[in-house]
C-alpha positions as CSV (number, residue, x, y, z in Angstrom):
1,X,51.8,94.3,55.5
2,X,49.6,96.8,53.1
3,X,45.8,95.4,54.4
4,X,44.3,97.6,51.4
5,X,41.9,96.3,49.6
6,X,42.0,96.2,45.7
7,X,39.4,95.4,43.0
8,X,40.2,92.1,41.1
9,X,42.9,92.7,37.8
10,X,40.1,93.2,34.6
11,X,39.3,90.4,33.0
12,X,38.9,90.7,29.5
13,X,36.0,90.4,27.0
14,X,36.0,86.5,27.1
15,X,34.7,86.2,30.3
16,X,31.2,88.3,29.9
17,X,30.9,87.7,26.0
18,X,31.1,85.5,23.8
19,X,33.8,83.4,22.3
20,X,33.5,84.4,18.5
21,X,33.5,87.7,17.2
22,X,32.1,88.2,13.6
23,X,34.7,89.6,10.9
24,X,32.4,92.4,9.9
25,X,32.3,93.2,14.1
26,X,36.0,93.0,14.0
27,X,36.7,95.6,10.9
28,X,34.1,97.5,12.8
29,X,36.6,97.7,16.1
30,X,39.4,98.0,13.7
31,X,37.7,101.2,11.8
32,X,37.3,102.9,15.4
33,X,40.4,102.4,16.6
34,X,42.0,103.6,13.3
35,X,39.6,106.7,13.8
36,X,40.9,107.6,17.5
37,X,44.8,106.8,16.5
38,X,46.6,109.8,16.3
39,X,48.7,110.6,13.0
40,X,45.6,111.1,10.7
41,X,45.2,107.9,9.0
42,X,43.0,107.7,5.7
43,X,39.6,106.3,6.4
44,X,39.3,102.3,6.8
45,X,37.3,101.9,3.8
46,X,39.4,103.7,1.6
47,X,42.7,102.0,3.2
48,X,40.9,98.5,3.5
49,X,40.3,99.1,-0.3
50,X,44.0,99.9,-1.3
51,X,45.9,97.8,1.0
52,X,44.3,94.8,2.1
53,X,47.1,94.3,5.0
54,X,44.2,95.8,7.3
55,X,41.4,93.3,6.4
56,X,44.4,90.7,6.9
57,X,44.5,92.2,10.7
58,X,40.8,91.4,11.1
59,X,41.6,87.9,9.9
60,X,44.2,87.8,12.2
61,X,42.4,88.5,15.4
62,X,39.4,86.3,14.4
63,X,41.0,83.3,13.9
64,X,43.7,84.2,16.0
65,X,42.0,85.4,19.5
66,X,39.1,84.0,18.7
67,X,40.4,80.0,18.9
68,X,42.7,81.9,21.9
69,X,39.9,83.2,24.3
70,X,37.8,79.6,23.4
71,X,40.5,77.0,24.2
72,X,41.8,79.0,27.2
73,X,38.5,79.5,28.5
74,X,38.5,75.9,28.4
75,X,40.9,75.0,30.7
76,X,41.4,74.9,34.7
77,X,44.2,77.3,35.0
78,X,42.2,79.6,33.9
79,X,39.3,79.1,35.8
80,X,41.5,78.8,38.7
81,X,43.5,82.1,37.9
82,X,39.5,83.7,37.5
83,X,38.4,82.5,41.0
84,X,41.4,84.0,42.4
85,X,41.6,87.2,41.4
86,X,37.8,87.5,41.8
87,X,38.6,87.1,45.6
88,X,41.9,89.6,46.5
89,X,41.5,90.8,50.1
90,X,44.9,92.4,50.3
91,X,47.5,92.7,47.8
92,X,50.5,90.8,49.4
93,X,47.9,88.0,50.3
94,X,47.1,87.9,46.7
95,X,50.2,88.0,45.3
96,X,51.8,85.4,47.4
97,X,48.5,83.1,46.4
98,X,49.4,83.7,42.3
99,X,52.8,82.9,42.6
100,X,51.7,79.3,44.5
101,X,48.9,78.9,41.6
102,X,51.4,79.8,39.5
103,X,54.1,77.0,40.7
104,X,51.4,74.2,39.3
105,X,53.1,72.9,36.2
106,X,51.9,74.3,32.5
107,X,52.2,72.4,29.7
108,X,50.5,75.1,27.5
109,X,53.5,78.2,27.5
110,X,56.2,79.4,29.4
111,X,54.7,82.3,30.7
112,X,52.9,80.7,33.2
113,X,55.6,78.7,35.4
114,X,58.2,81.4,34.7
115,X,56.9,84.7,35.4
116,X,53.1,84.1,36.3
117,X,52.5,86.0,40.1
118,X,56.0,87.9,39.4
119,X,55.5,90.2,35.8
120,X,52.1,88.6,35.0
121,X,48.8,88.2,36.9
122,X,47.6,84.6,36.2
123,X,45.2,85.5,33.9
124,X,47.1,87.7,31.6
125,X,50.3,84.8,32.3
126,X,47.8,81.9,30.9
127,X,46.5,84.4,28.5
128,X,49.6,85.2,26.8
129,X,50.9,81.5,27.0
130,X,47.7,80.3,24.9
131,X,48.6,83.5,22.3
132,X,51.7,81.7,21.9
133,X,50.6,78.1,21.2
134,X,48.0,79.1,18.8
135,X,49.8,81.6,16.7
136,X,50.1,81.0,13.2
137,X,52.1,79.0,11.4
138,X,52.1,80.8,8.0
139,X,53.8,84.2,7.3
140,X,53.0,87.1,7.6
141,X,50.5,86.6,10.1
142,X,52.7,84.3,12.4
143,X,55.5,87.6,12.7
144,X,52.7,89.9,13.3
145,X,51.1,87.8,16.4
146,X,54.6,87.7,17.3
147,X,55.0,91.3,17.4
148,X,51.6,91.6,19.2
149,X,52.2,89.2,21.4
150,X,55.6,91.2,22.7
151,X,53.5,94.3,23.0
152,X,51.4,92.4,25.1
153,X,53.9,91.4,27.7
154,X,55.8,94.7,27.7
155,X,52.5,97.1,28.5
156,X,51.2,94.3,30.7
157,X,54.2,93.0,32.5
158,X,54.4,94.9,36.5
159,X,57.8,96.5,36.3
160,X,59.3,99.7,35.6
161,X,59.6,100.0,32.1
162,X,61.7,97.0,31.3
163,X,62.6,93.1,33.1
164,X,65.1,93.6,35.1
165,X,62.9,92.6,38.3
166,X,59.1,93.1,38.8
167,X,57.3,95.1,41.6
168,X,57.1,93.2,45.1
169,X,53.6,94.0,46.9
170,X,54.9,96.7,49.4
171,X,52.9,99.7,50.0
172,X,54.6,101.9,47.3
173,X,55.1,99.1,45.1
174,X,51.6,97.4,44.9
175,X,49.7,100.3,43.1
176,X,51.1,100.1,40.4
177,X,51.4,95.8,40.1
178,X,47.8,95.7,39.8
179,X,47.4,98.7,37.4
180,X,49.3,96.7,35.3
181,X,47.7,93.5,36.0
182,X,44.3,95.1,34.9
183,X,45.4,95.1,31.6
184,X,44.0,92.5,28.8
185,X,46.9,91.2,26.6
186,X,43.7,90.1,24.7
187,X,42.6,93.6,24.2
188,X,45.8,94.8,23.7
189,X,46.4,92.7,20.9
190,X,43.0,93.8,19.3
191,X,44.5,97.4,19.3
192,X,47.9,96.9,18.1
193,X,47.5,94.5,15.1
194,X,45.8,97.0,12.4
195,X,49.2,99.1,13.1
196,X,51.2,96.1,12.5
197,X,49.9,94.6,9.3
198,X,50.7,98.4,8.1
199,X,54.2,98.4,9.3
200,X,55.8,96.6,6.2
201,X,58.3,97.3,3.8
202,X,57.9,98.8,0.4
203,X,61.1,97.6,-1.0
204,X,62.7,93.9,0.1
205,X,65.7,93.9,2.0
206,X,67.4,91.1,4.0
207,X,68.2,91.2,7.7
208,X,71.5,89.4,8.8
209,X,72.2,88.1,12.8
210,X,76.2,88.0,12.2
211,X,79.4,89.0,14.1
212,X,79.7,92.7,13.3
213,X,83.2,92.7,12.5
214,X,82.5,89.9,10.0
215,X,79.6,91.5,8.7
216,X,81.9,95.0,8.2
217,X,84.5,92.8,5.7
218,X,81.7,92.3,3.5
219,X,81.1,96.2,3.0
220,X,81.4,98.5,0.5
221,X,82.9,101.8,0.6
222,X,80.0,103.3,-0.4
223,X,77.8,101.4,2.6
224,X,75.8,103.5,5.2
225,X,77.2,102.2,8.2
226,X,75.6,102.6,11.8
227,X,77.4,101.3,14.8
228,X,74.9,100.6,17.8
229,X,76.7,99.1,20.6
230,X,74.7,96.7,22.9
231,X,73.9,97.3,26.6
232,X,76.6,95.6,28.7
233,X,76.0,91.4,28.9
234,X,74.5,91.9,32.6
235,X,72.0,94.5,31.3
236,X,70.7,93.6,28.5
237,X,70.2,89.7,29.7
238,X,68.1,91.9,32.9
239,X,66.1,94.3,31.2
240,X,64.8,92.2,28.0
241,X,64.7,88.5,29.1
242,X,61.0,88.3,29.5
243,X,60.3,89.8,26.2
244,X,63.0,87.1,24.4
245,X,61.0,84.4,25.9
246,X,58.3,85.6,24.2
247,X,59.8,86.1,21.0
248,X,61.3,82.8,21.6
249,X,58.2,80.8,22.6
250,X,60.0,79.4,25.3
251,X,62.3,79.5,28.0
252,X,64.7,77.1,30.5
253,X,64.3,77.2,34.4
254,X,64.5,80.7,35.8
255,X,65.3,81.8,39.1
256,X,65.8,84.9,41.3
257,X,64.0,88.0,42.2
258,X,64.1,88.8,38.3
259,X,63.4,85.2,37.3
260,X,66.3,85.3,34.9
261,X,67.2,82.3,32.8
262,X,70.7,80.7,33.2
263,X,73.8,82.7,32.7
264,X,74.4,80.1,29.6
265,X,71.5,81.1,27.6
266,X,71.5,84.9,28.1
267,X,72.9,86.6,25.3
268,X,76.5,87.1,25.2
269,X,78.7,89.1,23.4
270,X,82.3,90.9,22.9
271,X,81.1,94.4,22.7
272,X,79.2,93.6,25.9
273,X,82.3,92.1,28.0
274,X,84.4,94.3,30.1
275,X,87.4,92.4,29.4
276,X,86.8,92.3,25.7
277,X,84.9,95.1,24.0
278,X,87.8,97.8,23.6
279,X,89.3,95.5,21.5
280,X,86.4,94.1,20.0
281,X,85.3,98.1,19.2
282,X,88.5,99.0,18.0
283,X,88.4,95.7,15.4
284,X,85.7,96.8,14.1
285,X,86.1,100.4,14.1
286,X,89.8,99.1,11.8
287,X,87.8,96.7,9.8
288,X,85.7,100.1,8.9
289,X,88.5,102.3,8.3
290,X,89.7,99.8,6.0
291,X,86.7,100.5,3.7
292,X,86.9,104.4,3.3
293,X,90.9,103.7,2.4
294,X,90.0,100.8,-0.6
C-alpha cells in the first residue's frame, strides 16, 4: 500500500471567497486571460466593442457559476466531499473513502453516483453535477455551458487521456489521480468560455445525425464529401462514455473498472461491427460512386 502522504485536491475559489463575482470583475478575468492566450487576440475592449459574444461569456459565468458555486456550497455532499479531502493521510485510504461517500445517492447529477472516487474527486464530481442542473435553458448560452462543462470533465477526469478506465491508487498510478483531482472544473470553466462564445459560425449551416449511406443518396455530384469512420463499437463506447454523460446530462447504472453504462445504450453502429462494416463501407463507398457517374 503507497503510505505517502498527499496535500488535499484544490478547492476552488468558492470555498475562501465569496459566492458572487461582479460582471465588471468578471470582464476583468476575461480581459487577462484573453491577454495571456496565445494566437494574438485583439484587445478585449476593442473585441468586447465589435462582437459582443465576449461580454455574453461574462454573463454566462456570472449567472451561470455564480448560482453554481452558491447552491452547491449549500449542500452536504459538498461539505462532506470538503471534510474529506481536507483530511487524506494516504492516497489508497482516500480513494477507497471517496468512492464510499460517493455510493450515497445524488439526486442533483450523474456525475456523482457514477464516476465520483473513480474519474472525479468528490468535489470536482458534485461540482460538475450542479454545472449541469443549473445550466441554461436558452440558446446560445445553454450549448456553450455545455461545451464548458465537457472541457471540464475531460482535463479534470484521472485517466490517460480518454475514459476507457480511470487510474487505481497504486504507487505509479496515484501521482497523477490527484494532479488531476486538483483541478477546479469551476476555474476551468472561467477560462474556457470567452474562447467559446467566439467559436461560432459566420455563415448558417445545418448539422444532420443520419445513417451515412442515407445521408450520401441525398448528395450532389458536386458535394465535398469526407468519410470519417468511427472507432470500432467496443472503443468508442470505452474511451468517450464519461464525456456523453455529460453531454447527455445523464446516464443509467454503470458498472466495472471503467464504470461503463449498459451494452444497450452505448453507441452502436455498422461501420463499427466486425461482422458488418465491410459491407456497410462498401455501401456507401457505391452509394458515392453513384454520384460522380450522374
Amino acid at each position: 500500500m503507497n503510505r505517502s502522504k498527499s496535500r488535499a485536491p484544490a478547492k476552488d475559489e468558492a470555498a475562501a471567497a465569496s459566492n458572487a463575482i461582479p460582471i465588471a470583475s468578471m470582464k476583468a478575468m476575461l480581459a487577462a486571460s484573453l491577454r495571456a492566450s496565445p494566437g494574438g487576440l485583439p484587445s478585449p475592449a476593442a473585441t468586447w466593442a465589435a462582437d459582443p459574444t465576449l461580454s455574453r461569456a461574462a454573463d454566462i459565468s456570472s449567472s451561470w457559476l455564480n448560482s453554481t458555486i452558491r447552491l452547491r456550497n449549500a449542500s452536504k455532499k459538498w461539505r462532506e466531499a470538503l471534510r474529506l479531502e481536507s483530511h487524506v493521510v494516504d492516497i489508497p485510504s482516500f480513494v477507497s473513502s471517496a468512492r464510499e461517500l460517493c455510493q450515497e445517492p445524488s439526486a442533483v447529477g450523474p456525475i456523482w453516483n457514477a464516476y465520483g472516487g473513480h474519474y472525479f474527486s468528490p468535489t470536482q464530481a458534485i461540482s460538475i453535477d450542479y454545472m449541469l442542473k443549473y445550466i441554461p435553458s436558452e440558446e446560445p448560452a445553454r450549448t456553450i455551458c455545455i461545451a464548458a462543462s465537457i472541457i471540464c470533465a475531460s482535463q479534470c477526469a484521472a485517466a490517460p487521456g480518454h475514459t476507457a478506465r480511470p487510474f487505481q491508487p497504486t504507487i505509479g498510478a496515484s501521482p497523477f489521480s490527484m494532479e488531476a483531482w486538483r483541478k477546479s472544473p469551476i476555474d476551468i470553466a472561467r477560462r474556457v468560455l470567452p474562447d467559446l462564445c467566439l467559436r461560432h459560425a459566420k455563415v448558417v449551416g445545418e448539422a444532420k445525425v443520419q445513417d451515412a449511406t442515407a445521408a450520401a443518396a441525398t448528395l450532389n455530384s458536386s458535394d465535398l464529401v469526407i468519410v470519417d469512420p468511427p472507432y470500432s463499437g467496443v472503443q468508442y463506447s470505452r474511451f468517450y462514455h464519461v464525456l456523453e454523460t455529460v453531454a447527455e446530462g445523464n446516464v443509467d447504472s454503470v458498472s466495472g473498472v471503467g464504470r461503463y453504462p449498459l451494452l444497450k445504450n452505448r453507441p452502436q453502429s455498422s461501420f463499427s461491427n466486425k461482422g458488418q462494416s465491410s459491407k456497410a463501407l462498401s455501401t456507401l463507398l457505391e452509394t458515392l460512386a453513384k454520384l460522380v457517374r450522374r
